[in-house]
C-alpha positions in Angstrom: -43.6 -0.8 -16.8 -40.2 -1.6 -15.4 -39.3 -0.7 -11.8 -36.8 1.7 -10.8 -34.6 2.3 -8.2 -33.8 6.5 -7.2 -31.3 7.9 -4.3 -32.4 11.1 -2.8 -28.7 12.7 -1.9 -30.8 15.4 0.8 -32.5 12.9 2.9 -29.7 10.0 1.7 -33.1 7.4 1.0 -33.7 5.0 -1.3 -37.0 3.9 -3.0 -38.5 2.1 -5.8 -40.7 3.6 -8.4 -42.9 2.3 -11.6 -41.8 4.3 -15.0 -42.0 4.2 -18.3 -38.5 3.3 -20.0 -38.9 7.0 -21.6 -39.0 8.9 -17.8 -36.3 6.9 -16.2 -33.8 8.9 -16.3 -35.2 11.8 -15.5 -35.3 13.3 -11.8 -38.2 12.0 -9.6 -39.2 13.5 -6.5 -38.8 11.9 -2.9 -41.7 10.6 -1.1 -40.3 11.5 1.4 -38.5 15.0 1.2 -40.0 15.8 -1.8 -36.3 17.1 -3.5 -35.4 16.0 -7.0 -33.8 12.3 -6.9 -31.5 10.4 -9.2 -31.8 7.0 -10.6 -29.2 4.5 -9.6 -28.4 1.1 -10.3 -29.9 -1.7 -7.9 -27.5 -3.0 -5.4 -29.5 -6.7 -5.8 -28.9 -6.3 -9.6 -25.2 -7.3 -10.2 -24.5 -7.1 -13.5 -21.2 -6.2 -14.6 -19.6 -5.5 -18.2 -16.2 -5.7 -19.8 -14.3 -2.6 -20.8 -10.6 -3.0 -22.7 -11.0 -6.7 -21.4 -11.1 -5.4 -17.5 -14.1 -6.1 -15.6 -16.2 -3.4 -14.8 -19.3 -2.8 -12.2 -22.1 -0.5 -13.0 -22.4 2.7 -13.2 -18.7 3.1 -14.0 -16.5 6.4 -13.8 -14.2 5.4 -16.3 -11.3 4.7 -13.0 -9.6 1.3 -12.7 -8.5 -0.1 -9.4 -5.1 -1.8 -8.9 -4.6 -3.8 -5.4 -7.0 -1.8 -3.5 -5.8 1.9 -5.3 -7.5 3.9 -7.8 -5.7 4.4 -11.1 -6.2 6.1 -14.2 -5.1 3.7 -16.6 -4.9 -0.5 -16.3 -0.9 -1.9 -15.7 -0.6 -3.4 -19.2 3.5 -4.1 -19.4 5.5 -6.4 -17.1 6.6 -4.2 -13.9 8.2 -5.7 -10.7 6.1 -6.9 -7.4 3.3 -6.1 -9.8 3.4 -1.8 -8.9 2.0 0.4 -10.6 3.7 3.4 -11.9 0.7 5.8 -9.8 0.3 3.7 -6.6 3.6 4.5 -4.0 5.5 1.6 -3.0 3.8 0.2 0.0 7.4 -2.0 0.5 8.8 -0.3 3.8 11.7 2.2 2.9 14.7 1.5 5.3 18.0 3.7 5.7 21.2 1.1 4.0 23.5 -0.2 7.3 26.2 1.4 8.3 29.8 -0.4 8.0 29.8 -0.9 11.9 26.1 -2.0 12.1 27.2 -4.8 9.2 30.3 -6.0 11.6 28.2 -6.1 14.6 25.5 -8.6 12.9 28.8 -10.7 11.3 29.9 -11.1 15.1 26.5 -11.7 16.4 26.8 -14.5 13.6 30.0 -15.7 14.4 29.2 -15.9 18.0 26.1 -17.9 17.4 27.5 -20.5 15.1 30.2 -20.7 18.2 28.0 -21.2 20.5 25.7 -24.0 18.6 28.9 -25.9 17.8 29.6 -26.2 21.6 26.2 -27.1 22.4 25.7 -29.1 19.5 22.4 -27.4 19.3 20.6 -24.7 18.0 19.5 -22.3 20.4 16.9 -19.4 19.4 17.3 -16.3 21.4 14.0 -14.2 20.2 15.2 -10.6 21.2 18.7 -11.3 18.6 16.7 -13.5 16.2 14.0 -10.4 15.7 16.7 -7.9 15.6 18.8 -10.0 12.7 15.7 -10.6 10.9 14.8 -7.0 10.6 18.8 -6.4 9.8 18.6 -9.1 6.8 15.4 -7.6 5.4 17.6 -4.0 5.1 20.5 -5.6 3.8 18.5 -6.7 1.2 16.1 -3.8 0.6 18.8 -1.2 0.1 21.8 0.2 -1.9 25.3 1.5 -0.1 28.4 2.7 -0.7 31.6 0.0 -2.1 32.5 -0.3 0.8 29.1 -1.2 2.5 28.1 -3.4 -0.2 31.3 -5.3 0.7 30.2 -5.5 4.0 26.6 -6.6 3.4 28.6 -9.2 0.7 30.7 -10.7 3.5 27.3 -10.6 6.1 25.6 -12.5 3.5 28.5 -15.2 3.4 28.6 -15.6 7.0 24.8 -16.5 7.3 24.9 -18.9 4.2 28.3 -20.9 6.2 26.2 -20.8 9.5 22.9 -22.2 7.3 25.1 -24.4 6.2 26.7 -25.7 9.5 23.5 -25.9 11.0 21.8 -27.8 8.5 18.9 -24.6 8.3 19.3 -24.0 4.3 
């Protein structure tokens, strides 16, 4: 006779009982609470099959999982970063610069690459360097007006020249 394995849900134990193949899947009482238990799959036995060419672990509920989310159907056509149609971009959402907020990075920039051809070196200045980073990864991430994407256009130019006079391409 094969061994079983049953979860009692009222007392939340687990135990082991000898059956015959016919009775396993029926309810069993709990040694210890006595209530009506169900059988489950062993957590040492970890077999797992393929469904539609997915991998799947026993028991299954018919869900798929797509970078940590649960989803109702596999991604099966090309999508960009790999989302899924159900899953919410995780990508932060940031408001597109203003026109002013764009002319205050260009002069930050222009002022730097003044500053490192008078030194002759490249000086970092974290507090600027974080706040320009952050200012890159929204004019990249978002979508403005003609006149901002002209803007971000020129910004874009100006940090390619000062790459490119600083030798950081």
């Amino acid at each position: 006779m094969p061994l079983y394995e049953y979860f009692c849900e009222p007392c939340n134990g687990v135990f082991e009982l000898l059956r015959p193949a016919k009775e396993a899947a029926k309810l069993q009482p709990c040694p210890r609470c006595d209530e009506d238990a169900k059988r489950i799959v062993s957590k040492q036995w970890s077999a797992f099959i393929l469904r539609e060419g997915f991998p799947r672990r026993l028991p299954d509920d018919g869900g798929y999982w797509h970078l940590g989310h649960k989803v109702s159907q596999p991604l099966l056509g090309f999508t960009s970063d790999l989302e899924h149609p159900e899953v919410r971009s995780t990508q932060r959402q940031y408001d597109a610069p203003t026109v002013d907020e764009i002319e205050q990075f260009e002069y930050r920039q222009e002022v730097r690459a003044e500053i490192d051809q008078e030194r002759g070196a490249h000086m970092v200045n974290e507090a600027v360097e974080a706040r320009d980073t952050f200012f890159t990864a929204r004019l990249r991430t978002t979508r403005g007006t003609r006149k901002e994407e002209a803007a971000k256009k020129r910004a874009a130019e100006a940090v390619q020249r000062r790459q490119h006079q600083t030798g950081t391409i």
